[in-house]
Each structure stands twice: as C-alpha cells, then as structure tokens.
C-alpha positions in Angstrom: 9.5 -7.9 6.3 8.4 -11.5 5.2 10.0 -12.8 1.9 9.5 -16.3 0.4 10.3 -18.3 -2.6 8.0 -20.4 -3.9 9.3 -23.2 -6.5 6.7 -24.7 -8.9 6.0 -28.6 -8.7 6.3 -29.7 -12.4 8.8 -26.7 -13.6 11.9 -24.7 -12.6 9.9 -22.1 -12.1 10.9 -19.4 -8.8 8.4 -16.6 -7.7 9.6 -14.1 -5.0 7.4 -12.6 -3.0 8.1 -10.0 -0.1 5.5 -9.1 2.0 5.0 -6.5 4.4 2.4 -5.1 7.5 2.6 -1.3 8.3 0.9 -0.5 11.7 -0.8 3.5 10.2 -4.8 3.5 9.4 -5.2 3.8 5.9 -6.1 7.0 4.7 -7.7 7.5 0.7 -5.9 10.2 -1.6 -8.4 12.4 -2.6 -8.5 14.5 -5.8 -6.2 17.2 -6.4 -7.6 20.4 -5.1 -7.4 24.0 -6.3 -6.8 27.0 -4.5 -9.7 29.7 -5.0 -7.2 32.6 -6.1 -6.9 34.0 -9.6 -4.1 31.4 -10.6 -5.8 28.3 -9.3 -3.0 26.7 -8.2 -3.5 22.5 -7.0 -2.2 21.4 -4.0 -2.5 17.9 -2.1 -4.1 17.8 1.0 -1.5 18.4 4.0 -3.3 15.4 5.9 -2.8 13.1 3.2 1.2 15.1 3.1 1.6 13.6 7.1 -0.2 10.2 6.4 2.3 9.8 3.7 5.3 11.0 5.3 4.6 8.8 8.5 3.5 5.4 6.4 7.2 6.2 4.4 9.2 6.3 7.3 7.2 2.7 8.6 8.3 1.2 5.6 11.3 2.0 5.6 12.3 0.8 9.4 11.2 -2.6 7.6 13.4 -2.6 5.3 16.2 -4.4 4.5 19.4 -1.7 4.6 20.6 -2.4 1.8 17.2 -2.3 -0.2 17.1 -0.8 -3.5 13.8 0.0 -5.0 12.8 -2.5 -7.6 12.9 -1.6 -11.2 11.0 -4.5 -12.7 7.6 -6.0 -12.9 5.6 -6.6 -10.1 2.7 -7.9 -8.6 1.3 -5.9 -5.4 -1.6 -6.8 -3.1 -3.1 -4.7 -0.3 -5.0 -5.5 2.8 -6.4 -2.5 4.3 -7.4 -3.2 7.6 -9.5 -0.9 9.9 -10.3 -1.2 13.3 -13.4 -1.7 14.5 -14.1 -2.7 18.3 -16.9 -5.1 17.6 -15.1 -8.2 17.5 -18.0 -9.7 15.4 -16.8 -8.1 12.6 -13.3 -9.0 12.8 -12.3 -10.8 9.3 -15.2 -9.2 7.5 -15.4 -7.3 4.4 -15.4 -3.2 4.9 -18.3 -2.0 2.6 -18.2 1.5 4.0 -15.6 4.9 2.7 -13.4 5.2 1.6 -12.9 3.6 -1.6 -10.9 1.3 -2.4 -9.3 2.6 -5.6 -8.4 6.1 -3.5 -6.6 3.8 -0.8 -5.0 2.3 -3.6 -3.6 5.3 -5.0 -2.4 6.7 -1.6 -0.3 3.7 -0.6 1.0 3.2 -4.4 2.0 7.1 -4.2 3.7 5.9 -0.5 5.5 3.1 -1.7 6.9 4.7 -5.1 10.9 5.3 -4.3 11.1 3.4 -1.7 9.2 -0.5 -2.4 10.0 0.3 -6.0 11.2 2.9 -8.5 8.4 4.2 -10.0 4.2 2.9 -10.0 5.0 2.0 -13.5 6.0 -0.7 -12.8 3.1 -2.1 -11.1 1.5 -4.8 -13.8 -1.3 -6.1 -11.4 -3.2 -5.1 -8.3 -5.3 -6.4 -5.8 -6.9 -4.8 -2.9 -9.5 -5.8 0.1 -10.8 -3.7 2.7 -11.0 -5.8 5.9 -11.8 -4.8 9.6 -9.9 -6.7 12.2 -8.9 -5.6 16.1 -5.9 -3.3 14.6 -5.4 -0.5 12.1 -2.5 -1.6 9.5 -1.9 -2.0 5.8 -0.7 -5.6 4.1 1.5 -5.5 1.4 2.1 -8.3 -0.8 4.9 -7.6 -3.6 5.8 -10.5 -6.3 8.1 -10.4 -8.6 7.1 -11.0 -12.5 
C-alpha cells in the first residue's frame, strides 16, 4: 500500500490518495447466468467466485490492520495489466477482451467491504487496460 497527500499550491487544499498493486490477472464479471431448470434460478460463475475470493484475500494482506472500509466519496482508478511475453508491447494499450466495463465491475464487486463500504460510494472511475511483463491490477483510491 502507497498513500500520499498532496497539498495544493495557491489553497489549503489536502487530497489523499492510497494506492494499491494486486499481483492476480484480471478476470471480467460476466452476466448473471440462469440455471435451465423450471425455477431458473441465477447464479455467478464459480471462476469469477475463486478470482474474487483470491484477489480479496491479496488486498487484504496489503492492508493496513487497522483499516476500516471507507464510507465517503471517492475517486477510484484501475490499471489492468496483462501479460504478454512480447516485450514490444509492454506499456501499450490492450485493445483485445475482455471489456473494460466487465473488469470494472469485477474488481468494484472485489473491493466492496473491504477498500470501502459499499460501490456507492464510488463518484468517479477510470480504467486502462495495459500489457506489461506481469499480470496485476492498479488501484488508485482518492478521497473527495
């Protein structure tokens, strides 16, 4: 865990911003599904179950011990990063599946309980999908 303060030039003005690298490929949170059977129940995926369950217990080891999930505004940037052994396209833009709005709902579903209290909270979003030497996910949290 990285956190930093940043203190506007002109104004008393304090952002707070704690930022965070997870070592797990990303994985995209599909649709609910339906089961075929008369009652049609939904279910989510068990892959996307262990993805989540592994990424949650990352975070968590980088966590502060006394960290309480946040129950205010925030800001939240993500870095997907996916690796690809062709060191030419290191630092470039990932223009292939999955898409980025399912990644986005994965690790906001993975971080909700633990980063902060609920995805309610989240106010704005940004997200690239990079390829670099490494799998891992960047997250960028400020504080409104």
């Amino acid at each position: 865990m990285y956190i930093s303060t940043y203190y506007g030039a002109r104004f008393a003005l304090c952002k707070t911003v704690y930022k965070y690298t997870i070592d797990i490929r990303p994985k995209a949170k599909q649709s609910t599904r339906f089961t075929s059977a008369k009652n049609h129940q939904c279910y989510t995926d068990h892959k996307i179950l262990k993805w989540t369950k592994e990424f949650r217990a990352k975070l968590i080891n980088n966590l502060h011990k006394r960290w309480k999930p946040l129950k205010q505004k925030v800001s939240i940037k993500y870095e997907f990063i996916f690796k690809n052994a062709k060191q030419k396209t290191w630092g470039k833009y990932k223009a292939t599946s999955p898409d980025i709005d399912n990644l986005c709902k994965a690790a906001n579903d993975a971080i909700k309980g633990i980063l902060i209290d609920d995805d309610k909270y989240i106010v704005s979003q940004q997200a690239i999908k990079l390829y670099s030497k490494e799998d891992c996910i960047r997250i960028e949290l400020e504080l409104l």
